[in-house]
C-alpha positions as CSV (number, residue, x, y, z in Angstrom):
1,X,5.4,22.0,57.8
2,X,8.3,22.1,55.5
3,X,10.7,19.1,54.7
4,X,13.5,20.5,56.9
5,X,11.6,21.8,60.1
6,X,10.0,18.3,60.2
7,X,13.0,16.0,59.9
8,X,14.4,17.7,63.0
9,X,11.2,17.0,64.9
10,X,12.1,13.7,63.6
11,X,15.6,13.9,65.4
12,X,13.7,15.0,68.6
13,X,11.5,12.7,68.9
14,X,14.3,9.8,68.5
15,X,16.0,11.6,71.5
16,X,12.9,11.6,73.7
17,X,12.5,8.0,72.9
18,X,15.4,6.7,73.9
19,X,15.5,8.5,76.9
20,X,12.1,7.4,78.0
21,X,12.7,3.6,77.1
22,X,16.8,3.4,78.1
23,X,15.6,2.3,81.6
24,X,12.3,0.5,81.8
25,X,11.7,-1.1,77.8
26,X,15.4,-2.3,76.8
27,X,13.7,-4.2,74.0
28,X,11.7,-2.1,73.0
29,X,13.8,0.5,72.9
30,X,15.9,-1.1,70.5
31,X,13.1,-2.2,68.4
32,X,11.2,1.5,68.0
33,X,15.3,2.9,67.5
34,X,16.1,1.4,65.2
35,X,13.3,1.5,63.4
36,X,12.7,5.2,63.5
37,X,16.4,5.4,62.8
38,X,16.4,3.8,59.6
39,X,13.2,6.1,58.4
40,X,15.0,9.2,59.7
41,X,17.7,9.4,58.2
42,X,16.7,8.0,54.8
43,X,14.4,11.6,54.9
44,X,17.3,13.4,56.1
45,X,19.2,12.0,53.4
46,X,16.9,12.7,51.2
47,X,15.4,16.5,51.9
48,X,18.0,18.0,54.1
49,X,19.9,20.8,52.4
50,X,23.4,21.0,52.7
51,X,24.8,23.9,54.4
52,X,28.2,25.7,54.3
53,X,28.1,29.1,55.3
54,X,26.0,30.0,59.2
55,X,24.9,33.7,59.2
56,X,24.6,34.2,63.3
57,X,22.9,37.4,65.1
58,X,24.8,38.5,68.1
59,X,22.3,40.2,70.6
60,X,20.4,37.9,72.0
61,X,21.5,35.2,70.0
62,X,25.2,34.3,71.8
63,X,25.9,37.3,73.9
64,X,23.2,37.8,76.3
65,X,21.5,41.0,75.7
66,X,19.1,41.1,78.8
67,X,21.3,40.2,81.2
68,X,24.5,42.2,79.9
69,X,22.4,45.2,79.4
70,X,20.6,45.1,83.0
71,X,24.5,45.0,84.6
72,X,25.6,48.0,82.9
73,X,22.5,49.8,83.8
74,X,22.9,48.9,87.4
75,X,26.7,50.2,87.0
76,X,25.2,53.3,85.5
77,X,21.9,53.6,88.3
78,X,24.8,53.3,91.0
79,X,27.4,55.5,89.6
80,X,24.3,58.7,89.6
81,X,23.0,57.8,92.9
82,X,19.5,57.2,91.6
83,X,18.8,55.5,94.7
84,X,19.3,58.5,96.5
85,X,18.2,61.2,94.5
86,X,14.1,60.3,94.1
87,X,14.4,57.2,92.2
88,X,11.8,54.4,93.8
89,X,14.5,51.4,92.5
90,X,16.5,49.9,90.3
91,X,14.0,48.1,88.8
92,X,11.5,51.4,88.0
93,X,14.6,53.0,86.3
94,X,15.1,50.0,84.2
95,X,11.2,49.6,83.4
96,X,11.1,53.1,81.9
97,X,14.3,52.8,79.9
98,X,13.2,49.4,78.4
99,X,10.3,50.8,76.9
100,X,11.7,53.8,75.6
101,X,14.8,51.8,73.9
102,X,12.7,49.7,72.5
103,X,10.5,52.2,70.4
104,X,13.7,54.4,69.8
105,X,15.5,51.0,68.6
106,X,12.2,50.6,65.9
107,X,11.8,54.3,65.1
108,X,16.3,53.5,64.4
109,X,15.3,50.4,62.1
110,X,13.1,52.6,60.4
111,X,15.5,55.3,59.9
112,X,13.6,57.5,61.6
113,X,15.9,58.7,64.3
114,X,19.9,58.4,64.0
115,X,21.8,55.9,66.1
116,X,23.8,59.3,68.1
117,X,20.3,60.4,68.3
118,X,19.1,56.9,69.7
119,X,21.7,56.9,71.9
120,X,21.0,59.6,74.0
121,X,17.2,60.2,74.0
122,X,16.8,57.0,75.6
123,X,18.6,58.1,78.9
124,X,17.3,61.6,78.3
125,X,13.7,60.3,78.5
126,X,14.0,58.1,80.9
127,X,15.5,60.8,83.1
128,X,12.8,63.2,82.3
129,X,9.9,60.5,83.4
130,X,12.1,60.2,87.0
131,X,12.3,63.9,87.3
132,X,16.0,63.6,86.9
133,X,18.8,66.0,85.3
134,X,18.3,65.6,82.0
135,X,21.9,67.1,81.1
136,X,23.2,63.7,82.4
137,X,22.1,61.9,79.5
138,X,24.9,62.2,77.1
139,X,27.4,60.9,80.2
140,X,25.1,58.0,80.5
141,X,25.2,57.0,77.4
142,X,29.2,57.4,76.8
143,X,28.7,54.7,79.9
144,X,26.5,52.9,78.5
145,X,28.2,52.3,75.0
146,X,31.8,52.1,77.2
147,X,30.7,49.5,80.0
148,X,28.4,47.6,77.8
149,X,30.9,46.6,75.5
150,X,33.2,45.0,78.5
151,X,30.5,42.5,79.4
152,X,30.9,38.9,78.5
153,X,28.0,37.6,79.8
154,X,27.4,34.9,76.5
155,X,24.1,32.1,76.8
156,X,25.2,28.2,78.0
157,X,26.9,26.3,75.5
158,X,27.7,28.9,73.1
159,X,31.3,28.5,72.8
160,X,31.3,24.3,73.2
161,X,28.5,24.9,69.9
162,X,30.7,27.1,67.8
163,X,33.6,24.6,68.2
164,X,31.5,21.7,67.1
165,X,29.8,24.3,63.7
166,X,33.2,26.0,63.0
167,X,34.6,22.2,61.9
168,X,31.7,21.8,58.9
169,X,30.8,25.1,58.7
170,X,32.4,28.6,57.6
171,X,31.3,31.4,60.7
172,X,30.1,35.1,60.2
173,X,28.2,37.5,62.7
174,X,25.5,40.1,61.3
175,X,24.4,42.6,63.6
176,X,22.7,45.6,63.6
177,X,25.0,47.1,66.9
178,X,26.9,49.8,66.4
179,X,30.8,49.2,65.7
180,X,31.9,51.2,68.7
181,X,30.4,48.4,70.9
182,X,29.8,45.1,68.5
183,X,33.6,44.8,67.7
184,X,34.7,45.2,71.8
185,X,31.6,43.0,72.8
186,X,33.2,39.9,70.2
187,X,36.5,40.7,70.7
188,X,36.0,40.8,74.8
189,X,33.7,37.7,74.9
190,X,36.0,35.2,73.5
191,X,34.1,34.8,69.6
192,X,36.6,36.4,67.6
193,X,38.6,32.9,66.7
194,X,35.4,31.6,65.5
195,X,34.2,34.1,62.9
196,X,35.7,34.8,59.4
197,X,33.9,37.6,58.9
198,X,31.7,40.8,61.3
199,X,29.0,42.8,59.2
200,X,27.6,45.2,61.3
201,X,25.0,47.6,60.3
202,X,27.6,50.7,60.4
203,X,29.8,48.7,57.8
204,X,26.9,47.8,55.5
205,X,24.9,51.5,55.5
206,X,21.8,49.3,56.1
207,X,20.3,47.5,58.8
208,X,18.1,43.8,59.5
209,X,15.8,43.2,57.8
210,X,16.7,45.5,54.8
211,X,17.9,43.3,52.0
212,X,20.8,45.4,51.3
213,X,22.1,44.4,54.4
214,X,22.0,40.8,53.7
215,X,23.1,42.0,49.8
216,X,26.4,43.5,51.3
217,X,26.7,40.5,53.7
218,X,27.2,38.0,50.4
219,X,29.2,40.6,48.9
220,X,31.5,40.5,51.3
221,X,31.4,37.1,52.4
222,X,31.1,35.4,49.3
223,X,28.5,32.8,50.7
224,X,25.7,31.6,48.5
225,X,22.0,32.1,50.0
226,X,21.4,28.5,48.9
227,X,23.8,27.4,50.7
228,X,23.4,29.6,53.9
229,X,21.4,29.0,57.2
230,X,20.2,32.3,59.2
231,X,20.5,32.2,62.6
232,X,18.4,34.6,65.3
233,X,16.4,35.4,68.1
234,X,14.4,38.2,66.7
235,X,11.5,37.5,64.3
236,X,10.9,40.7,62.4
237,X,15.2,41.5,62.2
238,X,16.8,38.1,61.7
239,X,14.5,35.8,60.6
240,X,12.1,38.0,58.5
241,X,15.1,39.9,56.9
242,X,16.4,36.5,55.8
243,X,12.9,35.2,54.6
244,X,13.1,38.0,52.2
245,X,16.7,37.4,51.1
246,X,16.0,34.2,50.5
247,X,18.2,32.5,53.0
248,X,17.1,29.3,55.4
249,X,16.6,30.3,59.2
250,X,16.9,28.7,62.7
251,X,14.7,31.0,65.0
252,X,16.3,30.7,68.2
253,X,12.9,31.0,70.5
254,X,14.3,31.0,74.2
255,X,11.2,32.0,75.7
256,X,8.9,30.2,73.4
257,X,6.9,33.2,72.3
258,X,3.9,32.5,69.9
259,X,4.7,34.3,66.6
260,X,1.0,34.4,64.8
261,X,2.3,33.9,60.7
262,X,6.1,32.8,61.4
263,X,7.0,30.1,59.4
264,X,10.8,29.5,60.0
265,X,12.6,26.6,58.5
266,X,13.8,25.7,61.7
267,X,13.1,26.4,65.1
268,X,15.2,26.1,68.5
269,X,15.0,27.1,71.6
270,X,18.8,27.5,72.9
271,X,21.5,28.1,70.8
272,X,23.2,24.6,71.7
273,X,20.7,22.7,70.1
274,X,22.6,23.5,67.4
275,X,25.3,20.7,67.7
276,X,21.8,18.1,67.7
277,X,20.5,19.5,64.5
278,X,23.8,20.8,62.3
């Protein structure tokens, strides 16, 4: 385990212990505290690197991708009449769309299929599966891209977090979105004030994990990768990407997946846990 991964563990495990002993082991409380307090720190001191400049994923990071996503496709479902027109439920449609998005979105990190292209095959499929009319996939996804972008849906704490990071630390978004949507979704959701700088994947001609994404992000933000701290949900875009840029990461695990080989400097599992450990 590296230096930095364990000395938040450290931080934990002084949380959890005075919160097991504040009611039922005053004195012992105080005792073990202080004690693990004084050790703490001195590592923290002593191996912690400081930070100035917080690369942030957007997607499933702060804005909240599933459930965002799952309202505009019920907007979308309702609008057609799916209901009505041979489609079991909601809940089939949006099986079959997930899995086809989600290979279009790798084959589209692969450049392998364009992002107009990505677009609108994933509604064309999906409507060819349902035995639907396939000619309403390009209207479905001008919806998609339209209504998706008005949702401000972001995880708990994200906002009281960024208040508390933006006073040590200077603020930029990466994502791979497209700027159509990305710029409406921050502007919409209330992050704009916290942010110096947006480097989407249209603006940079590359995408996560490439490195010349990360390349243009320095260029243009003028951070120093020894000096900046990744921060993502996904394993193979965010935090692999920044493995290979050499940047720090915080792997922001909400559903506590097992990643067989990941070995990210840090490790949370909501995005407020960011105030405990920055």
């Amino acid at each position: 385990m590296n230096h930095n991964k364990l000395s938040f563990y450290l931080l934990q495990t002084i949380y959890t212990i005075q919160d097991e002993c504040q009611f039922f082991y005053p004195t012992l409380k105080i005792i073990i505290f202080k004690s693990i307090n004084k050790q703490f720190f001195y590592f923290r001191n002593q191996k912690m690197k400081e930070y100035k400049y917080l690369f942030i994923d957007l997607d499933g990071t702060m804005w909240d991708f599933a459930q965002n996503a799952r309202t505009t496709l019920y907007e979308i479902f309702d609008f057609h009449n799916f209901k009505n027109s041979g489609v079991e439920s909601f809940n089939t449609f949006l099986s079959i769309y997930q899995k086809i998005n989600t290979d279009l979105w790798a084959l589209f990190r692969e450049e392998k299929v364009s992002k107009d292209f990505l677009s609108v095959e994933r509604f064309r499929k999906t409507l060819a599966q349902l035995s639907q009319d396939e000619n309403k996939a390009n209207q479905m996804a001008q919806q998609y891209l339209s209504w998706s972008s008005e949702k401000t849906q972001l995880y708990p704490g994200v906002i009281d977090t960024l208040e508390h990071l933006q006073k040590k630390y200077t603020l930029h978004i990466l994502t791979n979105g497209f700027n159509e949507v990305q710029y409406k979704k921050i502007e919409n959701s209330g992050l704009s004030p916290y942010f110096h700088t947006i480097i989407t994947s249209d603006d940079a001609g590359a995408k996560k994990p490439e490195k010349q994404f990360f390349d243009y992000a320095f260029l243009h933000t003028q951070a120093k990768p020894e000096q900046t701290l990744m921060i993502g949900d996904n394993e193979e875009v965010d935090i692999a990407g920044a493995i290979k840029a050499d940047i720090d990461q915080v792997f922001v695990n909400m559903d506590k997946r097992q990643v067989p080989g990941l070995n990210p400097t840090f490790e949370i599992q909501n995005f407020s846990e960011l105030k405990t450990m920055l």
